[in-house]
LOBA-154734 format. One record per residue (C-alpha): residue in three letters; x, y, z. Coordinates in steps of 0.2 Angstrom, whole numbers, plus 2048, in hexadecimal, padded with zeros to 3 digits. Layout:
AlaXYZ
...
END
This chain:
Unk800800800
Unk8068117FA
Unk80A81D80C
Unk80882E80A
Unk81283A817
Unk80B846821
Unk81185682B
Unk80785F835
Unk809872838
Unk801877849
Unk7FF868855
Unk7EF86F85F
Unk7E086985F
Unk7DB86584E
Unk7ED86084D
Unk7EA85285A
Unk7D984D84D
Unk7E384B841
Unk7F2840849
Unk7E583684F
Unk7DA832841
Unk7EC82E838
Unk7EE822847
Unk7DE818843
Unk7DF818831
Unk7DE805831
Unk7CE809835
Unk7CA80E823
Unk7C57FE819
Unk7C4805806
Unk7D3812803
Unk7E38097FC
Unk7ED816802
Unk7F7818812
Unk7FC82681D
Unk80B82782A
Unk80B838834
Unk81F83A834
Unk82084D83B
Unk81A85B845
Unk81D86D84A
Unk817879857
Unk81F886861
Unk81987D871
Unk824870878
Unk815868883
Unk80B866874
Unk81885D86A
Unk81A852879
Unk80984A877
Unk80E844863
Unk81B83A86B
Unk80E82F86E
Unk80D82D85A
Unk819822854
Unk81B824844
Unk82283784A
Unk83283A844
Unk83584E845
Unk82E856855
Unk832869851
Unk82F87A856
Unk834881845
Unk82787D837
Unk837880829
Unk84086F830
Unk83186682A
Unk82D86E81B
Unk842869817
Unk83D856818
Unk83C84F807
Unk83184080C
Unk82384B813
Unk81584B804
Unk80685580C
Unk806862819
Unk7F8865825
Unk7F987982C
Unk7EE87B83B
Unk7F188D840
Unk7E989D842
Unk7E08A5834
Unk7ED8B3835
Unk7FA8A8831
Unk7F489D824
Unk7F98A6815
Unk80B8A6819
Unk80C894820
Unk80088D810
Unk80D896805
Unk81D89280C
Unk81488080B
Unk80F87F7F8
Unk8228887F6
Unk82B8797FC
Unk82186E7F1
Unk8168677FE
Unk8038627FC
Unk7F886B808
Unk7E9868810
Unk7E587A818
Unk7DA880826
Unk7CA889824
Unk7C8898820
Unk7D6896813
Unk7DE8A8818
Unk7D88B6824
Unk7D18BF814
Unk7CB8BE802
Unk7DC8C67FC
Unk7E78B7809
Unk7D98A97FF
Unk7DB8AF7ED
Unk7F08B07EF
Unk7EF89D7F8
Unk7E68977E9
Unk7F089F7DF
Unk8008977E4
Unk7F78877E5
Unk7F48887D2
Unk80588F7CD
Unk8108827D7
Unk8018737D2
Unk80086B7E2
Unk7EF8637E8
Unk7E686E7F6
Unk7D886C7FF
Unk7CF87480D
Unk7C886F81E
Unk7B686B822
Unk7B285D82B
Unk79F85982E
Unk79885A81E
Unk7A184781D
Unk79383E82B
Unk786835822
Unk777842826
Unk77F84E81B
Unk78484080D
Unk77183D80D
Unk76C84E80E
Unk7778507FE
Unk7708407F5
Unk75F8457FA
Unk7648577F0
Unk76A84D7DF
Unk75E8417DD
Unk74F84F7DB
Unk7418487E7
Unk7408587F0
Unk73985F7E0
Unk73D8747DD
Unk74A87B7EC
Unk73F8887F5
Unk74A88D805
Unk75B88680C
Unk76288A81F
Unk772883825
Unk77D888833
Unk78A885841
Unk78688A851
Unk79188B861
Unk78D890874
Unk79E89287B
Unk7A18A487C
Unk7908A7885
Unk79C8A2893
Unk7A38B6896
Unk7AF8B18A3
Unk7B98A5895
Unk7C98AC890
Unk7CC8B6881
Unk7D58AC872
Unk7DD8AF861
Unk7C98AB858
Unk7C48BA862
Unk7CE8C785C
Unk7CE8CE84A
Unk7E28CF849
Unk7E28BC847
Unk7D28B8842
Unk7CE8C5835
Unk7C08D1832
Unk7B38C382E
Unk7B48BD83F
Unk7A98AD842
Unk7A68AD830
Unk7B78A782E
Unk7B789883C
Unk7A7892836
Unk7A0897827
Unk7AA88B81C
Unk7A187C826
Unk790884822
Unk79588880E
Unk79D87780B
Unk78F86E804
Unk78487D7FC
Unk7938817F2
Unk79686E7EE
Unk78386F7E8
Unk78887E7DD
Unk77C8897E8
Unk78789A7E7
Unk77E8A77F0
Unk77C8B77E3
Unk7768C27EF
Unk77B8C4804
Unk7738D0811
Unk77B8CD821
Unk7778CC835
Unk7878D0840
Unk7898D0851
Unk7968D385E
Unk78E8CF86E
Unk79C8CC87B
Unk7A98DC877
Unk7B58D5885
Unk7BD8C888E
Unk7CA8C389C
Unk7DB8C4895
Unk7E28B68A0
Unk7EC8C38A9
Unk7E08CB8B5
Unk7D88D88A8
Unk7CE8D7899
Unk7CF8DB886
Unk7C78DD877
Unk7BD8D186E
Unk7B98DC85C
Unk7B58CD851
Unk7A48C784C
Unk79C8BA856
Unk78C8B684F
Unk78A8B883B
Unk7778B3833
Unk7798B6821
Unk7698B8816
Unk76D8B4804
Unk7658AC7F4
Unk76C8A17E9
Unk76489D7D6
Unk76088B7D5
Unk75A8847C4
Unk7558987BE
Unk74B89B7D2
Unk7528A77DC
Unk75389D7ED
Unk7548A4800
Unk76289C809
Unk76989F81C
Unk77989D821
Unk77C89D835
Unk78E89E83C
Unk78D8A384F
Unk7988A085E
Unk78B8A8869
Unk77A89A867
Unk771896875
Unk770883878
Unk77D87E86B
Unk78D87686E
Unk79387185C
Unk784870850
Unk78686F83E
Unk77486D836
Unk76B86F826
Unk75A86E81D
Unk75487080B
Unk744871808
Unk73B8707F8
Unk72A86F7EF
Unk72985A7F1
Unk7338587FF
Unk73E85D80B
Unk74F857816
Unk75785E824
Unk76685882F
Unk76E85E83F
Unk77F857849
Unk77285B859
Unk76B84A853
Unk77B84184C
Unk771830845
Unk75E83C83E
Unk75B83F82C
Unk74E84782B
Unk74584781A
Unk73484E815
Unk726848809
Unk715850805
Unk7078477FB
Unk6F7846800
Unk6FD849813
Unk70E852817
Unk71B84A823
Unk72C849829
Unk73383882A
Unk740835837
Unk74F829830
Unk75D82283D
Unk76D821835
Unk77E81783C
Unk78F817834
Unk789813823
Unk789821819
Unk79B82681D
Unk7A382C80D
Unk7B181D812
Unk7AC80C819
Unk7B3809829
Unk7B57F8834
Unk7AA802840
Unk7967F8840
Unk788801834
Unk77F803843
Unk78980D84E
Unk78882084E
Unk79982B848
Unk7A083A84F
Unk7AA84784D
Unk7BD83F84C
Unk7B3835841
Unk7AF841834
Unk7C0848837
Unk7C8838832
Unk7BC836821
Unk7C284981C
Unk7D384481F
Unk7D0835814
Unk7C783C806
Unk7D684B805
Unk7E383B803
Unk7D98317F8
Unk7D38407EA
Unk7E58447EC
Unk7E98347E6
Unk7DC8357D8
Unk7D28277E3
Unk7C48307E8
Unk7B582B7DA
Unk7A78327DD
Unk7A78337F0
Unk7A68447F8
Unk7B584D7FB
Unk7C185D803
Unk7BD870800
Unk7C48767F2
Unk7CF8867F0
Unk7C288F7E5
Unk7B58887F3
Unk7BD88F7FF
Unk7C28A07F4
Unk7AF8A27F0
Unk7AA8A0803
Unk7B58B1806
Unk7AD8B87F9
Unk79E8B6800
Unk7A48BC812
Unk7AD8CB80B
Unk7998CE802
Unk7928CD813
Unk79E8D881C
Unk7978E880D
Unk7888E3812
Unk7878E4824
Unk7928F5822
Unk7878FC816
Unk7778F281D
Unk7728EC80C
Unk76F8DD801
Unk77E8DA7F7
Unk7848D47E7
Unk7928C67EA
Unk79E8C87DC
Unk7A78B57DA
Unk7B08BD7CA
Unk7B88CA7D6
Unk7CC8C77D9
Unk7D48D07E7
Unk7E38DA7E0
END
C-alpha cells in the first residue's frame, strides 16, 4: 500500500484530530492508500510532548521551516490562526508541499485569492477544511437534493451555532479579536461549515443583506484586567440564490453567542413536494418531508452507514465528530490520489475563495445596511 507523509503545522487541538484519526486509519476499510504522520511543529514544548505518544513521529520542532526541509513530507496540514495562514499556506505550496489548509483560507478576500493563486502557479493539490458535511445526515440531505423528489427549492436555512461565549467570565482568545481573526469575525470560523454543501450544490448566493452583532465587547485578559473583543460574534446572513431560473431565499447562521447550542451544524431544504432537514443536535435523524393528499415529516434513524468511507465500525452505531474528521482527512488523501470517484470530498480553493466573497458582500451590507450584489468575478488587487 502506497504511504503518503504528513506534517502538521500547529499541534493544538485540531492538530491532536488529525494525529489521531491518522492513528486509526486502519479503521478505513475502502482507501488503498496509507498515511504515516512523520512530523510536527509548534512553538509550545508541552504540546509537542503529547505527539510523542505517536510513533510514527519523527521531527518534534518548534520551527515549521525544519519540516517544510524534509523531502519525504508530501502534504502539509497548517492549523493556525487565520492571521497567519497566508504566509504559512505560501511558504507551504513554495517548498513543494501539498496542503490541506484551515478554514477560512486567509483572514481576507485579498490573503484567499493570493493562496489560490500560488496554489495554481506552483500545481500542488489543495484543499480546505470542513468537517461535518462528511456524517451521513448531510450525505442524505445531499442525495435527497439530486435526486429531485423535493420537487422546485422554495427556501434553504443552514447554520452553525455555538453557546460558549455566553460564558462572559471566559478568557479572551485569538477568535475574539479582529487582529488575528479578521474583520469577518465569526463569519470566518464558521461560515465555511455552513457554505460547504450550498456551494457543492451550485447554490451561490447573488444577493446578501446581513445581521451583525457584537454582543460581549469585553473580556478577562488572563491578567487581572479585561480587553477588547471587536469581532463579530453572531452573523445571520439573508441572501438568495437562483436555482433552475427562481430566485430562492436562503439563511446562513454563524453565531458564537446561541442560546442552547454547543456545536450544531443543521440544515433544511424545503421544496414544493418535499422537504429534508438535518441537525448534529440529533446525530442519527434525517428528517425528510412528503406531501400528498396529507403532509408529513417522516423521521429516519441513521447509523454509520452513509459515511462517505466504510469503516469496520457496525452500520448501526452512531458517528461523531473525530469521526467526520477522519472521513475529511480521508477523502483529501484519496482525491489527492485521483481515488475519490464520485464520493463527496474537501473544500476547494475557489469554494473557499467564493465563501469570502460572499463575507466581504455581507460586511458592505451591514455597513451600508443594504441588500448587496456579491460579485464572484471580483479579484482583490
Amino acid at each position: 500500500m502506497k504511504k503518503v507523509n504528513v506534517g502538521i503545522i500547529g499541534g493544538g487541538l485540531m492538530g491532536k484530530e488529525a494525529a489521531s484519526s491518522f492513528a486509526r486509519w486502519f479503521a478505513l476499510t475502502d482507501i488503498s492508500v496509507g498515511v504515516n504522520l512523520k512530523a510536527v511543529c509548534d512553538l509550545n514544548p508541552e504540546v509537542l510532548s503529547w505527539y510523542r505518544n505517536v510513533p510514527t513521529v519523527e521531527l518534534f520542532t518548534t520551527d515549521y521551516r525544519e519540516l517544510l526541509a524534509l523531502a519525504e513530507i508530501d502534504v502539509v496540514y497548517v492549523a493556525l490562526p487565520h492571521n497567519l495562514h497566508e504566509k504559512y499556506y505560501l511558504e507551504v505550496l513554495a517548498a513543494g508541499k501539498d496542503l490541506l489548509a484551515e478554514k477560512p483560507f486567509g483572514i481576507n478576500l485579498e490573503a484567499a485569492q493570493n493562496i489560490k493563486d500560488e496554489a495554481v502557479k506552483q500545481g500542488r493539490f489543495v484543499r480546505c477544511s470542513s468537517e461535518m458535511p462528511f456524517l451521513p445526515g448531510p450525505q442524505r440531505v445531499l442525495k435527497e437534493v439530486r435526486s429531485g423528489r423535493l420537487g422546485q427549492i422554495i427556501e434553504i436555512k443552514a447554520g452553525f451555532l455555538h453557546s460558549s461565549d455566553l460564558d462572559r467570565s471566559k478568557p479572551i482568545n485569538w477568535k475574539r479579536q479582529q487582529q488575528f481573526c479578521g474583520e469577518i469575525g465569526v463569519m470566518g470560523d464558521l461560515g465555511m461549515h455552513v457554505l460547504h454543501l450550498p456551494l457543492r450544490l451550485g447554490w451561490k448566493p447573488e444577493r446578501v443583506y446581513a445581521q451583525l452583532q457584537k454582543i460581549i465587547t469585553e473580556r478577562p485578559d488572563g491578567n487581572g484586567g479585561v480587553a477588547e473583543c471587536d469581532t463579530w460574534n453572531n452573523a445571520t446572513l439573508h441572501t438568495e440564490v437562483n436555482i433552475e431560473n427562481s430566485m430562492v431565499p436562503m439563511t446562513l447562521e454563524m453565531k458564537r453567542i446561541a442560546p442552547g447550542e454547543t456545536n450544531t451544524w443543521y440544515i433544511e431544504v424545503l421544496g414544493t413536494e418535499g422537504g429534508v432537514k438535518y441537525s448534529t443536535k440529533d446525530v442519527k435523524t434525517l428528517w425528510t418531508f412528503r406531501t400528498a393528499e396529507e403532509q408529513w415529516w417522516q423521521r429516519t434513524d441513521l447509523g454509520f452507514k452513509g459515511m462517505p468511507f466504510t469503516t469496520i465500525t457496525g452500520g448501526i452505531f452512531e458517528p461523531g465528530f473525530p469521526d467526520c474528521f477522519m472521513q475529511m482527512l480521508a477523502a483529501y488523501i484519496a482525491e489527492r490520489e485521483g481515488v475519490l470517484g464520485e464520493r463527496f470530498g474537501c473544500v476547494t480553493p475557489q469554494e473557499a475563495l467564493e465563501s469570502h466573497q460572499i463575507f466581504e458582500a455581507a460586511l458592505r451590507s451591514f455597513k451600508n445596511q443594504s441588500l448587496e450584489t456579491i460579485d464572484y468575478k471580483n479579484v482583490p488587487v
